[in-house]
C-alpha positions in Angstrom: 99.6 95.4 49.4 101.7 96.5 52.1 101.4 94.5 55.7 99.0 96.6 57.5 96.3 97.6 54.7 93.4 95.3 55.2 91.3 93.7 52.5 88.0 94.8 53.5 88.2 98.2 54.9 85.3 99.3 53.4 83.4 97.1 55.9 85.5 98.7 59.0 84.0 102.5 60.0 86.7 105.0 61.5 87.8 105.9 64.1 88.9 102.0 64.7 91.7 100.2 66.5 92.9 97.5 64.5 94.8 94.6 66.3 97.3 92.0 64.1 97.5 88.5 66.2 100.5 87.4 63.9 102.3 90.1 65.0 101.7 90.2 68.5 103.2 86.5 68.3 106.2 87.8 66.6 106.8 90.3 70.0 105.9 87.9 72.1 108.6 85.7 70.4 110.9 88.9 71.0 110.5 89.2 74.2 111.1 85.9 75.5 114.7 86.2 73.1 115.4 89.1 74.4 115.0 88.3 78.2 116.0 84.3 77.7 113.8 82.7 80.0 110.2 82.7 79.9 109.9 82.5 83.5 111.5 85.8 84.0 108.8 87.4 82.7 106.1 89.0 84.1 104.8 91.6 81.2 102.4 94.1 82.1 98.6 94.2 80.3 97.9 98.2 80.9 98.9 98.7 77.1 96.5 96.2 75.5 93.9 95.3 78.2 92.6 92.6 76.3 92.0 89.0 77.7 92.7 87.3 74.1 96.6 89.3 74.5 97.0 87.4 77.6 96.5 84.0 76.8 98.5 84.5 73.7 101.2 84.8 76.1 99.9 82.1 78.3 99.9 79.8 75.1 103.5 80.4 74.7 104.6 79.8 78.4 104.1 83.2 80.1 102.5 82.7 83.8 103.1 85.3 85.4 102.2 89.8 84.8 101.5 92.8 86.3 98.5 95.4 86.2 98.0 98.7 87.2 93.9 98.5 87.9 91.5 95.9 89.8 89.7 95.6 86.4 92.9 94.6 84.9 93.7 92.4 87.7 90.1 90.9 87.2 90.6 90.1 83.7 93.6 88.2 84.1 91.4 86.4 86.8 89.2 85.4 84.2 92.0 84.1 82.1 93.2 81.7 85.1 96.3 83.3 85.2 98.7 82.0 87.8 100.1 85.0 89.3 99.4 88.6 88.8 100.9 91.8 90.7 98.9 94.8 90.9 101.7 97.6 90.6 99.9 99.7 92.4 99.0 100.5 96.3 95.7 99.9 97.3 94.0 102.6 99.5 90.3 103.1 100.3 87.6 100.8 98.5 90.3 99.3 96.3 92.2 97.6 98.8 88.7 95.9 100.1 88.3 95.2 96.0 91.8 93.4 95.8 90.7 91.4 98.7 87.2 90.1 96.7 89.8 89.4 93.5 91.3 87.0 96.0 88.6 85.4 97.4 86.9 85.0 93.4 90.0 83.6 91.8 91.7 81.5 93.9 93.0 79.3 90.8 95.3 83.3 91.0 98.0 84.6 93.2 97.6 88.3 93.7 100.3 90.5 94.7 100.3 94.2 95.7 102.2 97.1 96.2 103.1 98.9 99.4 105.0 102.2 100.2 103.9 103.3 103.3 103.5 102.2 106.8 100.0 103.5 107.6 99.0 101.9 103.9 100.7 98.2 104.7 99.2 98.4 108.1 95.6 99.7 106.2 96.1 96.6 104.0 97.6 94.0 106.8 94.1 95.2 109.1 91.6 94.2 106.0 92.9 90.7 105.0 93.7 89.6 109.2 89.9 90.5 109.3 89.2 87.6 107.0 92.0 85.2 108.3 93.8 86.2 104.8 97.6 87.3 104.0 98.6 88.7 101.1 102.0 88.9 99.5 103.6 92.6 98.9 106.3 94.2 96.8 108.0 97.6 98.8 107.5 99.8 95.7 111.2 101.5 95.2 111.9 105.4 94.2 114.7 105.1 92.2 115.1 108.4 90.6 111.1 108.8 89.3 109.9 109.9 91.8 106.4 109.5 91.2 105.8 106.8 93.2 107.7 103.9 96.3 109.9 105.1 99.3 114.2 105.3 98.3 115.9 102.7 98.7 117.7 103.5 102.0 117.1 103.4 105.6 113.2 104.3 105.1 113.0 101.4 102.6 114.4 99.1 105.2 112.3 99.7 108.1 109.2 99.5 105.9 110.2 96.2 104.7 110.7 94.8 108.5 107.8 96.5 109.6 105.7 95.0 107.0 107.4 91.9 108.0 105.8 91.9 111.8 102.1 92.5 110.4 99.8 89.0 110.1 97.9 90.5 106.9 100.8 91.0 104.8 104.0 89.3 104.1 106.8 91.2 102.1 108.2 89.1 99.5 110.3 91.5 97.3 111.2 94.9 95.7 109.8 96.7 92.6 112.1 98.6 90.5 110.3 100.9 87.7 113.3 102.8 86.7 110.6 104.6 83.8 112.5 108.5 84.0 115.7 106.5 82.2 114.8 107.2 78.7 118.2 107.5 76.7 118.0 106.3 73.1 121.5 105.4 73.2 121.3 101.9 74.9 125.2 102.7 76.8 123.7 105.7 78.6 120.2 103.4 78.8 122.6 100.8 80.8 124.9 102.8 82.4 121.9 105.1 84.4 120.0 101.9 84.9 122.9 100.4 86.6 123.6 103.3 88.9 119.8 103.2 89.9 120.0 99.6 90.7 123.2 99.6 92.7 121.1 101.6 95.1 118.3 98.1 95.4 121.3 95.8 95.6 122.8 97.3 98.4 119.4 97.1 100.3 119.4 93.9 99.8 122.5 93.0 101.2 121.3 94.7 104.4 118.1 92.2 104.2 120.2 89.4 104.1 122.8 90.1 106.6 119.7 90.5 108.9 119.3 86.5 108.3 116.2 87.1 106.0 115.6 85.4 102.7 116.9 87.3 100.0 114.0 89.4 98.6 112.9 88.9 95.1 113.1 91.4 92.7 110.7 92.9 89.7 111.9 95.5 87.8 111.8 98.0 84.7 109.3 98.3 82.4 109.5 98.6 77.9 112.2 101.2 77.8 114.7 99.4 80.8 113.6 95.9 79.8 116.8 94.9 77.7 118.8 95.9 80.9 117.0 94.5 83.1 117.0 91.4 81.3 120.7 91.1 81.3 120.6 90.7 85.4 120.2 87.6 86.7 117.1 86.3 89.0 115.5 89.3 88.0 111.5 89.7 86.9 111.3 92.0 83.8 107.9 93.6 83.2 107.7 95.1 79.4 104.3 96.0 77.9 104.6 98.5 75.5 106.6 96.1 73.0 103.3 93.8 72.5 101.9 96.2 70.4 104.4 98.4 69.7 104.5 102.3 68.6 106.3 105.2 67.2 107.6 106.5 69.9 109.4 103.4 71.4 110.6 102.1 67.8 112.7 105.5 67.6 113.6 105.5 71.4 114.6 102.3 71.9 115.8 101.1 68.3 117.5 97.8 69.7 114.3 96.3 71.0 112.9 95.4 67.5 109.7 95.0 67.9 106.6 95.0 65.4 104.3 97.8 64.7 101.0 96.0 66.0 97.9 97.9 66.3 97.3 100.8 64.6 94.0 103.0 64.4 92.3 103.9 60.9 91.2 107.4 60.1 89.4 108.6 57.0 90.0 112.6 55.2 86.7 114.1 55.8 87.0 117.3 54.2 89.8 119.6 52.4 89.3 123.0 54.1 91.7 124.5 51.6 94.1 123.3 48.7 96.9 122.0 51.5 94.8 120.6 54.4 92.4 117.7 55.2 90.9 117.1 58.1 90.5 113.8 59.2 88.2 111.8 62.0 91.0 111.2 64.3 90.4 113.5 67.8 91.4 113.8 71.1 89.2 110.9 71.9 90.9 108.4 69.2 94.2 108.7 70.0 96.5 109.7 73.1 96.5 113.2 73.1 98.8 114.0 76.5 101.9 114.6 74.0 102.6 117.3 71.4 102.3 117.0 67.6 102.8 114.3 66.1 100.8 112.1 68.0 100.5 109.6 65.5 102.5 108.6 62.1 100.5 107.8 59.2 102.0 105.0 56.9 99.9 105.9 53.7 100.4 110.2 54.3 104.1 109.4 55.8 104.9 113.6 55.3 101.7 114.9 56.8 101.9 117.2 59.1 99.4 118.1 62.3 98.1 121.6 62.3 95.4 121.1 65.2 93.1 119.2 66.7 89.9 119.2 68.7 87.4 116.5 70.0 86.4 114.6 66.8 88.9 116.4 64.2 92.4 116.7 63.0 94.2 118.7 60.7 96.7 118.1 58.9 98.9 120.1 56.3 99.9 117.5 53.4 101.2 120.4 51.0 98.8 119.7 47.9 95.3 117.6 48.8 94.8 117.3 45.1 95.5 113.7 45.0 93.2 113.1 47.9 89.7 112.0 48.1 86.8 112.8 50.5 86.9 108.7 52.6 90.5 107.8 51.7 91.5 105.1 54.9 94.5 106.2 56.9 96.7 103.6 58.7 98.1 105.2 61.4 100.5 104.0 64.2 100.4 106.0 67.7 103.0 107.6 69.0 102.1 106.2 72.5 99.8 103.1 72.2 98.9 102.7 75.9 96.5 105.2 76.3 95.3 104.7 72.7 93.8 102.0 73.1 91.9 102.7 76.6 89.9 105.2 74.1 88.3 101.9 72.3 85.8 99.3 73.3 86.7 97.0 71.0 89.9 95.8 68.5 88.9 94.8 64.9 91.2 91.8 64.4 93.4 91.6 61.4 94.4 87.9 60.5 97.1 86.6 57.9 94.7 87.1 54.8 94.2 90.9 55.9 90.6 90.4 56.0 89.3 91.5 59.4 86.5 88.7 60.4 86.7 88.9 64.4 86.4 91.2 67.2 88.5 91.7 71.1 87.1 93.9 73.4 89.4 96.1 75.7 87.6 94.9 78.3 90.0 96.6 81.2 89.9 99.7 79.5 86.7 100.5 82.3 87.8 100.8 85.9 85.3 98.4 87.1 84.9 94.5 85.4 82.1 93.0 87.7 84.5 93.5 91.1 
């Protein structure tokens, strides 16, 4: 049997996502040779969203991550993490909900995101209300431009406003460099760098003001073996837990393990070169174009379309195919993947699957 085909699959209905711990150790293991010290690490849980992910970090010396949700940022509550950044600016109710994650888990330091004056002061008013400060990261444009204020004048005058408010107190900088996508790792490095040189001149400006140098998290999966090269810097992968086709052929230096995949099943041959297989749009990220995932066990099938429940796929001669053959796919991208599942069927060493880990983060709201 190859790695990923499981003992009793019979038992396991499809759709599924399918989770293998022993793995996950392996890119854990990775990632902390990769980046060289564990305490520079601060991996995000928005791929996995699964408590029993996180404290397989924490078991091997990981203290610190990021999140992009309050449910995420609940969840790592629950694990007792020690400090968790929410890379993301909290407006309207979720900047009141942020507040109740601090007052629930005080065992956690939360940190947040700010990129705006009228948010930081927004943010600053609701925690002075309760005789509360929270820490804040200036969320950096470096070239995304999805998100953060550039790193220039604008960037300085938020930081030293934020700096005068008694609700907040601005600690560092986050650097999400994500539109640098090269495959070739130079051209990875050499954009990176450019980006960067653009945060360490703002900090230079900090300093010579007489204020403690800022502290710095940056990247995420496809920047992380740049990033990790620079020192005092926090590196935040999360793709490279899990793992998927997409990153293994972007980014073929990381090296990382394929480690969840989602099972399908052929559910009918249409004609003598299709099947059609219970893999839709709500099994498995559909925001990219064909393929969207690689099947190990049908390695030269290829999509023809797709709909809610269904795809199809041309494998040139279904002869050889039966009605309920198991298909072990790995997703393109595996983030949004497994948002689509309530629950990971957990593959151990033996390949018998004999446990269960919800995604509990993959809903917006936890109990907070």
């Amino acid at each position: 049997m190859t790695w990923y085909e499981i003992q009793n699959i019979n038992e396991i209905d499809s759709p599924a996502l399918v989770v293998y711990p022993h793995r996950i150790q392996k890119n854990i293991e990775r990632m902390q040779e990769i980046v060289g010290d564990t305490q520079r690490l601060r991996p995000h849980v928005k791929t996995h969203k699964m408590a029993e992910v996180v404290q397989l970090q924490q078991q091997n010396g990981i203290n610190k991550f990021k999140c992009a949700t309050i449910a995420e940022a609940e969840m790592l509550g629950q694990c007792k993490v020690v400090d968790v950044l929410l890379a993301y600016q909290p407006v309207g109710p979720k900047a009141n909900r942020l507040l109740q994650l601090v007052e629930h888990f005080p065992e956690t330091k939360y940190t947040c995101l700010v990129d705006d004056q009228d948010a930081a002061q927004y943010l600053s008013d609701i925690f002075q209300e309760e005789n509360k400060r929270i820490e804040v990261w200036l969320d950096l444009d470096v070239g995304q431009h999805r998100t953060g204020v550039f790193a220039d004048q604008g960037a300085l005058d938020l930081f030293l406003f934020c700096k005068k408010l008694k609700g907040v107190e601005p600690v560092g900088f986050h650097v999400y460099d994500g539109h640098i996508r090269d495959s070739d790792f130079s051209k990875r490095k050499k954009r990176s760098d450019k980006c960067f040189q653009l945060v360490e001149k703002l900090i230079d400006e900090i300093v010579l003001l007489g204020i403690e140098k800022p502290k710095i998290v940056a990247g995420g999966s496809p920047s992380f073996t740049v990033h990790a090269q620079r020192e005092e810097i926090d590196c935040s992968p999360g793709t490279c837990l899990l793992w998927d086709y997409g990153y293994d052929h972007l980014l073929p230096e990381q090296q990382f393990d394929y480690a969840a995949l989602v099972i399908s099943r052929i559910i009918s041959k249409p004609s003598h070169n299709l099947i059609c297989v219970d893999l839709g749009h709500k099994n498995i990220a559909a925001e990219n174009p064909f393929p969207r995932v690689h099947f190990f066990n049908l390695p030269d099938a290829k999509a023809v379309s797709q709909s809610e429940e269904h795809m199809v796929l041309d494998v040139g001669n279904n002869s050889n195919y039966k009605i309920g053959m198991p298909l072990y796919g790995v997703p393109i991208h595996i983030c949004p993947t497994c948002a689509l599942y309530e629950k990971a069927f957990v593959v151990g060493e033996d390949r018998f699957v004999n446990e269960e880990w919800r995604v509990v983060a993959r809903d917006r709201r936890i109990t907070i």
